[in-house]
KEDODREN-996626 format. One record per residue: residue number from 1; residue in one letter; x, y, z of N, C-alpha, C, O in turn. Coordinates in steps of 0.02 Angstrom, whole numbers. Layout:
<nodes>
NODE    nr   rest      n.X      n.Y      n.Z     ca.X     ca.Y     ca.Z      c.X      c.Y      c.Z      o.X      o.Y      o.Z
NODE   NUM      a        X        Y        Z        X        Y        Z        X        Y        Z        X        Y        Z
...
</nodes>
This chain:
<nodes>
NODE    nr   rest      n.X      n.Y      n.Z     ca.X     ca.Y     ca.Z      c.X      c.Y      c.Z      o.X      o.Y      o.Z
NODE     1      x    -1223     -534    -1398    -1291     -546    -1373    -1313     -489    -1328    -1277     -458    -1290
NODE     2      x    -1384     -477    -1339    -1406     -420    -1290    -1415     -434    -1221    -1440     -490    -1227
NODE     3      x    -1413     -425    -1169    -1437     -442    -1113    -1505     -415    -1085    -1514     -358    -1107
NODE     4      x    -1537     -427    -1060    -1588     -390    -1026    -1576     -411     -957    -1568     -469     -939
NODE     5      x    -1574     -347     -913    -1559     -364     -847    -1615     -378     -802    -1674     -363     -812
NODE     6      x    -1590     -406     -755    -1652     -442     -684    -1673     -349     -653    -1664     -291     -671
NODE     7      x    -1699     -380     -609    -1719     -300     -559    -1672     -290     -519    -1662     -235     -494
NODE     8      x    -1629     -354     -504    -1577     -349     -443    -1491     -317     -490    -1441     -297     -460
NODE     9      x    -1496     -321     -537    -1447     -304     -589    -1454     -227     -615    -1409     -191     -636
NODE    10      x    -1528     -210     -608    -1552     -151     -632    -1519      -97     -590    -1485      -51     -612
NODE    11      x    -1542     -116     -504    -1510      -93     -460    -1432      -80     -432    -1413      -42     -386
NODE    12      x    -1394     -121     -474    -1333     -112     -453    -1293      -62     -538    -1236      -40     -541
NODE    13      x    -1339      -59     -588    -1319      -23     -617    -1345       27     -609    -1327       71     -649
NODE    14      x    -1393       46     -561    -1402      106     -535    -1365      145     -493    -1361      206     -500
NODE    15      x    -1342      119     -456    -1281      126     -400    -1235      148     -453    -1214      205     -446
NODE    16      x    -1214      116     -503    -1138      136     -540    -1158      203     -567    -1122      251     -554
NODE    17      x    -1213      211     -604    -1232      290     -645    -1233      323     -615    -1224      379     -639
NODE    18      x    -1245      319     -530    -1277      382     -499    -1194      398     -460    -1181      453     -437
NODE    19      x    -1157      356     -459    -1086      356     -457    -1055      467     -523    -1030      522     -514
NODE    20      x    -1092      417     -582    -1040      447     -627    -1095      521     -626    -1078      576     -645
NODE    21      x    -1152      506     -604    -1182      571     -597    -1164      635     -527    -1164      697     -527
NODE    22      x    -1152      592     -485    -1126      634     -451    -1054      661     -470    -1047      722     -471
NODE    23      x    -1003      622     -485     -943      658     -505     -944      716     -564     -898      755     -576
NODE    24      x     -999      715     -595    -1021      768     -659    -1025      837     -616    -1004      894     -630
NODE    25      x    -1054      816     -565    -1116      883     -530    -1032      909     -489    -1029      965     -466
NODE    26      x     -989      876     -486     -943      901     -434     -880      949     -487     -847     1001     -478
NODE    27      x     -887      895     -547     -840      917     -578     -860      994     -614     -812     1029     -631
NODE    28      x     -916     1015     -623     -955     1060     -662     -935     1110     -607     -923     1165     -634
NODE    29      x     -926     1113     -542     -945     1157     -492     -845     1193     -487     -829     1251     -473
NODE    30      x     -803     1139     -501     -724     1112     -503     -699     1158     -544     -674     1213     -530
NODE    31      x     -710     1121     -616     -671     1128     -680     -661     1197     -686     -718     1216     -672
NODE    32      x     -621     1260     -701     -589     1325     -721     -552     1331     -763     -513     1288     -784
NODE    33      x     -559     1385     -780     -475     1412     -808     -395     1406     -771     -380     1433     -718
NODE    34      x     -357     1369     -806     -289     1377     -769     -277     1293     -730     -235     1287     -686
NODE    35      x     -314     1241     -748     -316     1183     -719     -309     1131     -781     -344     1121     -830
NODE    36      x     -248     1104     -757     -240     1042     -808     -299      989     -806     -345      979     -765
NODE    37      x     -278      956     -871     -332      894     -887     -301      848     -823     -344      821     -789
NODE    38      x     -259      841     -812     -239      788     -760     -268      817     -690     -295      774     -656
NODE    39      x     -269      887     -659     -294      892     -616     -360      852     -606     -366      811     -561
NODE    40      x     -421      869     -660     -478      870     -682     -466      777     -666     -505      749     -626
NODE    41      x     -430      751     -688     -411      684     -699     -425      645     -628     -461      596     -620
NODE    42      x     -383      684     -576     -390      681     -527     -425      681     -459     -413      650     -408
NODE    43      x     -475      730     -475     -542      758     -452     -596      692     -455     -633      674     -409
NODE    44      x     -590      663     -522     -635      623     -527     -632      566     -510     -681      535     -490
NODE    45      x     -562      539     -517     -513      478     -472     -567      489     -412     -625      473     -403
NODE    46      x     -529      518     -386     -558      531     -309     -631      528     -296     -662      493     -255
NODE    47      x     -648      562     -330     -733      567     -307     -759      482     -325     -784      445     -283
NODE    48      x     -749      467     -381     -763      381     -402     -759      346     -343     -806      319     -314
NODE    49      x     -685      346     -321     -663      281     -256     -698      308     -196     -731      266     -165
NODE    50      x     -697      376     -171     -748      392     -102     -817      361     -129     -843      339      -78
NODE    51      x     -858      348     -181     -918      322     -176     -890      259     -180     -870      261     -238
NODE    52      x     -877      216     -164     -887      161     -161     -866      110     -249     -880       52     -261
NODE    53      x     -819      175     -306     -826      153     -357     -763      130     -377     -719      145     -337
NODE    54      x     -737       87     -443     -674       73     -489     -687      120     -554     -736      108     -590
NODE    55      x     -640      177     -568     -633      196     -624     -612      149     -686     -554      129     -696
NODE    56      x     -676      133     -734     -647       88     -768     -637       85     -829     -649       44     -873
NODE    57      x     -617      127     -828     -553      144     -904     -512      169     -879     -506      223     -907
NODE    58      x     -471      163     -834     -400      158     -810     -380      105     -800     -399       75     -750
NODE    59      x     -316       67     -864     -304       36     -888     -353      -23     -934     -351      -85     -936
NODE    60      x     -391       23     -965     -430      -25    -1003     -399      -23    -1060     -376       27    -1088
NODE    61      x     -396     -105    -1084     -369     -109    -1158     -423     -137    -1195     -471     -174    -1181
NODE    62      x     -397     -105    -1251     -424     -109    -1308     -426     -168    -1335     -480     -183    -1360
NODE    63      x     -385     -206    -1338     -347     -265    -1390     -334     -254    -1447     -348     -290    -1495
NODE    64      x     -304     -201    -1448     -282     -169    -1537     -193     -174    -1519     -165     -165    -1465
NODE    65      x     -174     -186    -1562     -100     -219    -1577      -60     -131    -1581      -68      -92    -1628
NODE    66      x      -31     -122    -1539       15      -50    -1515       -1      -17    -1483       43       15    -1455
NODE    67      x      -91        3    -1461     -116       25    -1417     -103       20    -1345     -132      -28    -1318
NODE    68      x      -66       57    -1305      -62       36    -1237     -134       25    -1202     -180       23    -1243
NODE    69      x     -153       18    -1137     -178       20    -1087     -200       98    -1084     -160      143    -1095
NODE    70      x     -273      108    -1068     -302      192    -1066     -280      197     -986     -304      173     -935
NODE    71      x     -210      252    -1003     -184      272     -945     -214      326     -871     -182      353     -826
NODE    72      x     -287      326     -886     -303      395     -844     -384      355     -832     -408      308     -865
NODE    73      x     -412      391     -775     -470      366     -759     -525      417     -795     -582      407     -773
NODE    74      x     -521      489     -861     -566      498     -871     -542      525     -948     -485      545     -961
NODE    75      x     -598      519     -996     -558      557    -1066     -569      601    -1068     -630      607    -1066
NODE    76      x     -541      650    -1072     -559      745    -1082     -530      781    -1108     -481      804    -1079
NODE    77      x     -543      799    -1163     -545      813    -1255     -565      881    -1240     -603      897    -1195
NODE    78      x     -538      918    -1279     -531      982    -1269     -533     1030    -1343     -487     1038    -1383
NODE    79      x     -592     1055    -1345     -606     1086    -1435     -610     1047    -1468     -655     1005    -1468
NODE    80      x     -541     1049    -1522     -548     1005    -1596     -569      933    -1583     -601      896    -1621
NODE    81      x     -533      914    -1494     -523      857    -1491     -601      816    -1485     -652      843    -1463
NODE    82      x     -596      759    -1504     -706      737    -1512     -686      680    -1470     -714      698    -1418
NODE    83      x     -654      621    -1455     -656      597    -1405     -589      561    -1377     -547      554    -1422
NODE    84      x     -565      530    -1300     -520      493    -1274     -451      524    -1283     -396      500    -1294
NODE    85      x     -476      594    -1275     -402      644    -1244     -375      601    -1195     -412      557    -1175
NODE    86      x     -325      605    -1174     -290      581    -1138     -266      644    -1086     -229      688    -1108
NODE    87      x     -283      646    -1034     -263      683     -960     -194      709     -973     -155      676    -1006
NODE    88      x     -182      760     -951      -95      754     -965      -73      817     -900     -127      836     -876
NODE    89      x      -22      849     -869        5      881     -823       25      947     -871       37     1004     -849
NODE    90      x       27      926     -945       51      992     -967      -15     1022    -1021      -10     1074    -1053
NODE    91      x      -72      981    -1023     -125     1025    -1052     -173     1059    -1011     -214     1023     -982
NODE    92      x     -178     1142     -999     -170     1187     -982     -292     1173    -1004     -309     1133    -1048
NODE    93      x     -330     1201     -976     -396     1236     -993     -379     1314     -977     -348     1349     -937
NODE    94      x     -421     1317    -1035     -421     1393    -1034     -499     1426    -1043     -553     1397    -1048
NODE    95      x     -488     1478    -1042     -551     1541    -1047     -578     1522    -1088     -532     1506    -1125
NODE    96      x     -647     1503    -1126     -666     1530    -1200     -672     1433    -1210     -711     1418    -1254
NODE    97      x     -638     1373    -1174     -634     1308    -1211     -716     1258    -1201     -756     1261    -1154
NODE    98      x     -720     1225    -1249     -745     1190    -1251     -731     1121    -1204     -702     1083    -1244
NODE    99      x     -737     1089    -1147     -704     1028    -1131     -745      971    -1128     -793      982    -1090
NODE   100      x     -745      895    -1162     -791      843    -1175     -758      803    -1105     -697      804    -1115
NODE   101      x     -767      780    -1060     -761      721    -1026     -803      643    -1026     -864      646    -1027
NODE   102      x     -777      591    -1026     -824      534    -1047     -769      486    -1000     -709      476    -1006
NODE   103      x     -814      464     -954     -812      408     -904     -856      364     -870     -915      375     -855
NODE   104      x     -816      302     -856     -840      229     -849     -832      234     -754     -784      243     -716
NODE   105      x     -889      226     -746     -870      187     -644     -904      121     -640     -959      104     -661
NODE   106      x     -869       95     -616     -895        1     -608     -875       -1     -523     -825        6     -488
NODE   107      x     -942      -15     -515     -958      -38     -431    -1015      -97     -455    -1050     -106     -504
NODE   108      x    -1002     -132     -390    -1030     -208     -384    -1029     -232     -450    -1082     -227     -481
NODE   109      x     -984     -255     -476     -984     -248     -555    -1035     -236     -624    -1057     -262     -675
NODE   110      x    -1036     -200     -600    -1072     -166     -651    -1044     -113     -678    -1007      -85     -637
NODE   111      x    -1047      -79     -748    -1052        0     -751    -1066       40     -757    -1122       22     -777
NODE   112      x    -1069      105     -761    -1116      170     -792    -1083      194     -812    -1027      181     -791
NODE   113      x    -1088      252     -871    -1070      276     -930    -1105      329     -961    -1161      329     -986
NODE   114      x    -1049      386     -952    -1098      454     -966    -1045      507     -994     -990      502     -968
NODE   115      x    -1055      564    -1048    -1005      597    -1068    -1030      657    -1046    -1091      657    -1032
NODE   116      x     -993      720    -1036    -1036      783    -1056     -971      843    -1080     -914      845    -1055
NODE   117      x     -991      875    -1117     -960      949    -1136     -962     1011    -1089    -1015     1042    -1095
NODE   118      x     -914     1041    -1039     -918     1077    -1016     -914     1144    -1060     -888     1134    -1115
NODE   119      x     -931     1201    -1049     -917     1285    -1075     -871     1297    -1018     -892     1291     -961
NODE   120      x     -813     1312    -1029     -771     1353     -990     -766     1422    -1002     -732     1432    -1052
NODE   121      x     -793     1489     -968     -795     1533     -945     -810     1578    -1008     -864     1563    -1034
NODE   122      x     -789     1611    -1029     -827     1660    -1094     -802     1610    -1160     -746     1600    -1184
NODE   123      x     -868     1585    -1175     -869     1536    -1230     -898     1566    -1274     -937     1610    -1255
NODE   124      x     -892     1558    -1332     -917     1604    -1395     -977     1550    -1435     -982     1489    -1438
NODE   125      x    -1016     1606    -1461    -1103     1587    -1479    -1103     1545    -1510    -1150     1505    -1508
NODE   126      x    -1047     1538    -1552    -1048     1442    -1601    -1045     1388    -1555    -1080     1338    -1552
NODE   127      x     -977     1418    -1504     -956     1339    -1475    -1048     1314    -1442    -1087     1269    -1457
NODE   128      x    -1053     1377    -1386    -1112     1365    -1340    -1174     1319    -1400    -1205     1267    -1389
NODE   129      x    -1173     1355    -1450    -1244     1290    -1484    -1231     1244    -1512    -1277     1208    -1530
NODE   130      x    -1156     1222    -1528    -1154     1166    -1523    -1157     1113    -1481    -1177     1056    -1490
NODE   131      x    -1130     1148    -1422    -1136     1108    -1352    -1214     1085    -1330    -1230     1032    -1304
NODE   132      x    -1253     1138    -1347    -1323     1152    -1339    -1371     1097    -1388    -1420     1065    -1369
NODE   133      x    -1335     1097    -1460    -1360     1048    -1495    -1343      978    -1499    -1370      937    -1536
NODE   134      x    -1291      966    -1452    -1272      894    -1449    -1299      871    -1393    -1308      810    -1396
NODE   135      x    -1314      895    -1346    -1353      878    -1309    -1438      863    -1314    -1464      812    -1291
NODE   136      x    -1477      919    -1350    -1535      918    -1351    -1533      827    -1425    -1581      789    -1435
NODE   137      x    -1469      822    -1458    -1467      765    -1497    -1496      723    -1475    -1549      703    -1499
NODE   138      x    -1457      690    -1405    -1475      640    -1356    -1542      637    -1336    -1566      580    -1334
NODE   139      x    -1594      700    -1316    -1661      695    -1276    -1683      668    -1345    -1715      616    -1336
NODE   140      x    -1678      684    -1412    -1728      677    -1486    -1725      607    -1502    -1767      579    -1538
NODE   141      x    -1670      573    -1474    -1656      521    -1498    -1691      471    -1465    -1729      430    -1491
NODE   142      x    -1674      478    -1389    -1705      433    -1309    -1806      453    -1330    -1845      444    -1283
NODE   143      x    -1832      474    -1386    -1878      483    -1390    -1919      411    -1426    -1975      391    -1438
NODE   144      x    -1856      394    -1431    -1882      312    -1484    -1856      262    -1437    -1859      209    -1467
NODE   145      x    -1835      255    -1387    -1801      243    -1325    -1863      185    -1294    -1853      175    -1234
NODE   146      x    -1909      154    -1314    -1965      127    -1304    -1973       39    -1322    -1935        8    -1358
NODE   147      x    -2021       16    -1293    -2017      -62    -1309    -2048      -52    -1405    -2080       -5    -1427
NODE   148      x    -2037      -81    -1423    -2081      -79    -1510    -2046      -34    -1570    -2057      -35    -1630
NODE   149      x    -2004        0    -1535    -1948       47    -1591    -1892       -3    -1587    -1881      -54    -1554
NODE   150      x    -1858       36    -1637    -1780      -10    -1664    -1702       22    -1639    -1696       83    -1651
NODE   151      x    -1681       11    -1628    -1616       42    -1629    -1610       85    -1673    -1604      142    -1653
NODE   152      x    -1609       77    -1728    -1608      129    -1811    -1648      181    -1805    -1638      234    -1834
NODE   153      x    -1711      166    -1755    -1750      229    -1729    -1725      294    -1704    -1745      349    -1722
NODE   154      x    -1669      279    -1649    -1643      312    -1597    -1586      327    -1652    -1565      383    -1636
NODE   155      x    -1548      304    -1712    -1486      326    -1734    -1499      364    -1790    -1454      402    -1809
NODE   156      x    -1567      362    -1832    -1587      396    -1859    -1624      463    -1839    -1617      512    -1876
NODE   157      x    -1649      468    -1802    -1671      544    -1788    -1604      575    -1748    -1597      636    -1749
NODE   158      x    -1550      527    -1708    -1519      566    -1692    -1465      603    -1750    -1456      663    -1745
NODE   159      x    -1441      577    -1787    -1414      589    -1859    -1461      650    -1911    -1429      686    -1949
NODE   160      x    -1511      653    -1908    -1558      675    -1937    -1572      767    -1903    -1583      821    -1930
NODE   161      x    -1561      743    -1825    -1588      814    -1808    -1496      853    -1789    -1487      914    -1781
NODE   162      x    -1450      809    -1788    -1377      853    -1809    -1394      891    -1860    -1399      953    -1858
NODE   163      x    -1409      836    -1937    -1387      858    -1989    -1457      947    -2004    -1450     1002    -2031
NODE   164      x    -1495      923    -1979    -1533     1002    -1980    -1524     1056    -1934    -1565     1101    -1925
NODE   165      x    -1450     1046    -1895    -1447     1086    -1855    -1377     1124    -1889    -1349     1171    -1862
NODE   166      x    -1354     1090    -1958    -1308     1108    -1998    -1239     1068    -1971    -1192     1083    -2008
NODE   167      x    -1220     1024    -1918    -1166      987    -1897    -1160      917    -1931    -1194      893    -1976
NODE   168      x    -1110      892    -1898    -1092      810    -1912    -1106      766    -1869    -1125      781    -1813
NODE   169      x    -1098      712    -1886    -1093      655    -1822    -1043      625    -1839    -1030      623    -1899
NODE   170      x     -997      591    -1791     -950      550    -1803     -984      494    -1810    -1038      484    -1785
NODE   171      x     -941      441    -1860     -963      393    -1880     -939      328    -1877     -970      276    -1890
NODE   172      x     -870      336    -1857     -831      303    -1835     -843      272    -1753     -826      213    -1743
NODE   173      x     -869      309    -1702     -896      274    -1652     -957      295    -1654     -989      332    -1691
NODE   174      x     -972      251    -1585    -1050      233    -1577    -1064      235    -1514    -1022      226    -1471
NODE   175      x    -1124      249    -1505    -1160      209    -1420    -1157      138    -1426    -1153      106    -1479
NODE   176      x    -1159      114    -1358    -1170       38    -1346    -1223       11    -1279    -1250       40    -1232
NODE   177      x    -1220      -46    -1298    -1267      -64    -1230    -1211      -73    -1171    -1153      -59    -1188
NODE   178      x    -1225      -96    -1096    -1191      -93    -1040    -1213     -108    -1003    -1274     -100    -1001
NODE   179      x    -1181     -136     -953    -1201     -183     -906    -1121     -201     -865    -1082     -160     -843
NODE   180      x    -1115     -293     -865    -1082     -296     -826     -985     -293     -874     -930     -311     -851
NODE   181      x    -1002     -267     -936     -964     -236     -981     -944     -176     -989     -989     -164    -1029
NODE   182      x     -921     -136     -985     -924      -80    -1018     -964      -79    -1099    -1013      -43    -1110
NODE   183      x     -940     -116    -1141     -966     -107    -1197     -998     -177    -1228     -970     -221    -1262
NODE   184      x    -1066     -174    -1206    -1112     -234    -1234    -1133     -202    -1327    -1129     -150    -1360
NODE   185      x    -1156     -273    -1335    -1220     -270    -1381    -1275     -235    -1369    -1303     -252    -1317
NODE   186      x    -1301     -192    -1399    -1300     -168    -1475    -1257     -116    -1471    -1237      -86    -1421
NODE   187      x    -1241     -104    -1543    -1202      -52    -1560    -1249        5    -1569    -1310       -3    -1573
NODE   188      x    -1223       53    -1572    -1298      116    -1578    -1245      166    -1608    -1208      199    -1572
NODE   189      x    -1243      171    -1682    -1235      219    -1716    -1265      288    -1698    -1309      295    -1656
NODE   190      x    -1232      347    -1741    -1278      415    -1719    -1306      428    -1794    -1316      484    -1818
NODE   191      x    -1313      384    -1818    -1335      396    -1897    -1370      344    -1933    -1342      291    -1920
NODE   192      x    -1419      334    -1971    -1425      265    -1978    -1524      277    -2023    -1563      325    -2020
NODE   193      x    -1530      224    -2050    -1597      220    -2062    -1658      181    -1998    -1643      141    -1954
NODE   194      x    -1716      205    -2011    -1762      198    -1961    -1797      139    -1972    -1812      125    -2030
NODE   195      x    -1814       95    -1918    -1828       40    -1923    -1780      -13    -1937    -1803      -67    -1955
NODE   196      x    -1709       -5    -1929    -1670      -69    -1939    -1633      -99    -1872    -1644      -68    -1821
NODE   197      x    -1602     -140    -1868    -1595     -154    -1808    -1612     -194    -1764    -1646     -235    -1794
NODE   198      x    -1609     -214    -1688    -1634     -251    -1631    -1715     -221    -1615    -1719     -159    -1613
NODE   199      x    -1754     -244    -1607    -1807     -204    -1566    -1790     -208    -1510    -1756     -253    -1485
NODE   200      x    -1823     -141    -1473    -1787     -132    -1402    -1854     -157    -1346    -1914     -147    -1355
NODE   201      x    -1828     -186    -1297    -1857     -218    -1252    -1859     -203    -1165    -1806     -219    -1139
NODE   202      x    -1894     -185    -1133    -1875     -187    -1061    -1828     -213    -1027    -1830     -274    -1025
NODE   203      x    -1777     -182     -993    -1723     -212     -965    -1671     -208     -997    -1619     -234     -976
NODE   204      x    -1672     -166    -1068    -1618     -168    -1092    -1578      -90    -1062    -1609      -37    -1055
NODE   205      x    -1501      -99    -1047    -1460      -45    -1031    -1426      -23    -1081    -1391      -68    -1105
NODE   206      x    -1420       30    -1109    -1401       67    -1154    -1355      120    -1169    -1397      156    -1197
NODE   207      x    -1292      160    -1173    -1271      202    -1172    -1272      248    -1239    -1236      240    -1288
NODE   208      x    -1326      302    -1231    -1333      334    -1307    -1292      396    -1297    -1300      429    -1245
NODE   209      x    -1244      416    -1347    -1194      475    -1346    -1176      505    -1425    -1132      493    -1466
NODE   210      x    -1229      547    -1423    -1197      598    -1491    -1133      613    -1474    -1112      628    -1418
NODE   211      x    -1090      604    -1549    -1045      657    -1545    -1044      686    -1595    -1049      649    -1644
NODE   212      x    -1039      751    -1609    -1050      790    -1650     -992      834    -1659     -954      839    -1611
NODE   213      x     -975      871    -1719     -929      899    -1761     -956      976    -1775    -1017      974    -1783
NODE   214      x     -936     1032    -1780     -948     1088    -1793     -962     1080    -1872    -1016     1088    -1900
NODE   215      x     -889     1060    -1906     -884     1071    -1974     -883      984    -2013     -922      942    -1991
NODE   216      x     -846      970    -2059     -853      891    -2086     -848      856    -2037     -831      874    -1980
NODE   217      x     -868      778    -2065     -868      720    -2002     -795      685    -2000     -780      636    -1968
NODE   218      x     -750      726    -2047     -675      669    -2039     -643      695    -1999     -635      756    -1993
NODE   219      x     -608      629    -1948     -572      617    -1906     -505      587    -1908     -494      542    -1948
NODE   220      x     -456      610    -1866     -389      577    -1872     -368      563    -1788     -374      608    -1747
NODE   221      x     -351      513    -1775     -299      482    -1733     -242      507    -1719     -196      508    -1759
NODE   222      x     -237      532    -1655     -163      559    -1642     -109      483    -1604     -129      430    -1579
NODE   223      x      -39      510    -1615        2      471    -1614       15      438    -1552       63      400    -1547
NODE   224      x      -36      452    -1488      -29      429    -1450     -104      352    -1429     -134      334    -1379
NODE   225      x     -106      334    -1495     -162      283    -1513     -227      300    -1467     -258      251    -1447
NODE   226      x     -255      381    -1445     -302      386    -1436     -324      424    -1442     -384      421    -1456
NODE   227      x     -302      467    -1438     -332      546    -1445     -378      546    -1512     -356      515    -1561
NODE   228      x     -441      579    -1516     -492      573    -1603     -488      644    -1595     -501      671    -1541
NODE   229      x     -470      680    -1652     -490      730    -1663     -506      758    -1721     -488      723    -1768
NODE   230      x     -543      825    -1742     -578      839    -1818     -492      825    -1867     -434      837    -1853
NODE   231      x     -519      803    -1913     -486      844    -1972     -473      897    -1983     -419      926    -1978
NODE   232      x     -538      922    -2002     -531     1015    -1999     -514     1062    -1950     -511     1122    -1962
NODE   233      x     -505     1039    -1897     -492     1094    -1851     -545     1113    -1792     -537     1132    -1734
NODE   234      x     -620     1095    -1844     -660     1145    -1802     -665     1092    -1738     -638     1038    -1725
NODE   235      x     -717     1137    -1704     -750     1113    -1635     -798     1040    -1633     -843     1022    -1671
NODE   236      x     -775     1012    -1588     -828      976    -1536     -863      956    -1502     -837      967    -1448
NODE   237      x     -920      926    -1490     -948      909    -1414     -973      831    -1415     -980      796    -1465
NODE   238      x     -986      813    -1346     -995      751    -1342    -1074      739    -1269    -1084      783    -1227
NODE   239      x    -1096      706    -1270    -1156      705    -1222    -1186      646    -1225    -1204      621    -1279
NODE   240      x    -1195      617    -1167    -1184      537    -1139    -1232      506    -1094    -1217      514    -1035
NODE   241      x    -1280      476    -1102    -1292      426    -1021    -1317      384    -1018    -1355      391    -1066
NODE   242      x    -1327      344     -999    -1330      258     -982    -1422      261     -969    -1454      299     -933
NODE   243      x    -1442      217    -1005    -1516      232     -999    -1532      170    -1004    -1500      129    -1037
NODE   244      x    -1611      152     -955    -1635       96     -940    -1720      112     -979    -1760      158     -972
NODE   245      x    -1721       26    -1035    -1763       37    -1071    -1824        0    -1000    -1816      -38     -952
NODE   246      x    -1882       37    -1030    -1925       27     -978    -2004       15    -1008    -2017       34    -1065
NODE   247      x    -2065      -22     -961    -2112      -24    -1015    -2162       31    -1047    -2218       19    -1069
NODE   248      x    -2132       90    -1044    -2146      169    -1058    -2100      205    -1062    -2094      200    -1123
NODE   249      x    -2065      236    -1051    -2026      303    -1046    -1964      287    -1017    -1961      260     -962
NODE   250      x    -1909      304    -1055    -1837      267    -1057    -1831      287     -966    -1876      318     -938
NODE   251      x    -1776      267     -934    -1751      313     -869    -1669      324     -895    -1622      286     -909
NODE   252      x    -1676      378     -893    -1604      412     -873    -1564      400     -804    -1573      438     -756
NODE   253      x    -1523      349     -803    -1483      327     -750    -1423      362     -714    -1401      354     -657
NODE   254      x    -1401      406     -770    -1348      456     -743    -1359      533     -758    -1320      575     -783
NODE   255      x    -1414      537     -738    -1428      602     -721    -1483      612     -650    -1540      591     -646
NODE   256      x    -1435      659     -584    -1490      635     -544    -1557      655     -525    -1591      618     -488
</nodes>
């Protein structure tokens, strides 16, 4: 079921985004060459609980049968990888990488939910427009983001303006709605026909996140039941944020 939130609900999922927006702005200023994903892991730990937040996908389960508990408070996927890297002490960033981070903060219970692709230091002209095009995905999409459009609105042009930018979308996940969940109703594909779907309504909270593929859209599962990464090899990016439908013009909640 969808929820549509009160004004007093609106507000406390405002508090959680502006949570995950500030740890973006800190981590962007942070992240280098020569710093593990677990450092990075760490950074954001921290910054979450000084605001007043719960990292919450540390220990979030899935309910999938072998899957442990998501051991780290942030996912950060690195190149090939497209989403829910797993933090680790021995994966190394380097010069030239692509890095996706995607995290949950839940204060007053609520949460916010936002991904983004960093450029680490001399990045080369493919990675940078892909990064460039998965992002501008998200603004094309939040353009149907309105009371009287459909969900299929927002998953179709976002699908639509990948595929003319010559990339993929993964298809296997999705955006979702959010609230006092991490992952509500509706589901929000990045691909899809126009006009199908929920109509979208005021009050609804939303998390819309291209992810996009350099080369084909197939994906494989690494053996540690989380890691997604290409098939082929190539590159990544991912770009994320929790958005409040409104009776005009979406608001972007985690960006400040």
């Amino acid at each position: 079921m969808v929820t549509i939130k009160s004004k007093k609900e609106i507000e406390y999922m405002k508090e959680a985004c502006k949570v995950v927006a500030i740890m973006y702005q800190e981590i962007e200023k942070k992240i280098k060459p020569g710093m593990t994903t677990w450092e990075v892991d760490q950074i954001a730990e921290q910054l979450m609980k000084n605001l007043g937040a719960i990292p919450a996908e540390k220990g979030y389960n899935p309910g999938i049968k072998g899957v442990p508990p998501y051991p780290a408070s942030i996912c950060i996927s690195i190149n090939d990888e497209v989403i829910h890297g797993v933090p680790s002490k021995n994966k190394i960033i380097k010069d030239g990488d692509i890095v996706s981070i995607d995290t949950v903060a839940l204060k007053n219970g609520y949460n916010g939910d936002a991904a983004r692709t960093f450029m680490i230091g001399n990045v080369s002209k493919d990675a940078r427009r892909l990064v460039e095009v998965t992002k501008q995905a998200f603004f094309e999409g939040i353009k149907y983001a309105k009371p009287g459009y459909r969900i299929g609105d927002i998953s179709h042009t976002i699908g639509e303006y990948v595929k003319s930018q010559g990339y993929s979308v993964v298809r296997e996940f999705q955006g979702h709605g959010i609230g006092k969940a991490m992952h509500e109703d509706p589901g929000i594909p990045n691909y899809g026909k126009a006009g199908r779907g929920i109509r979208l309504e005021p009050g609804m909270t939303l998390a819309i996140e291209p992810m996009v593929i350099q080369g084909k859209p197939d994906i494989l599962e690494l053996d540690d039941g989380w890691t997604i990464i290409t098939e082929d090899g190539s590159l990544s990016a991912h770009y994320e944020n929790t958005i409040l439908i409104t009776e005009k013009e979406p608001e972007i909640l985690t960006i400040l």
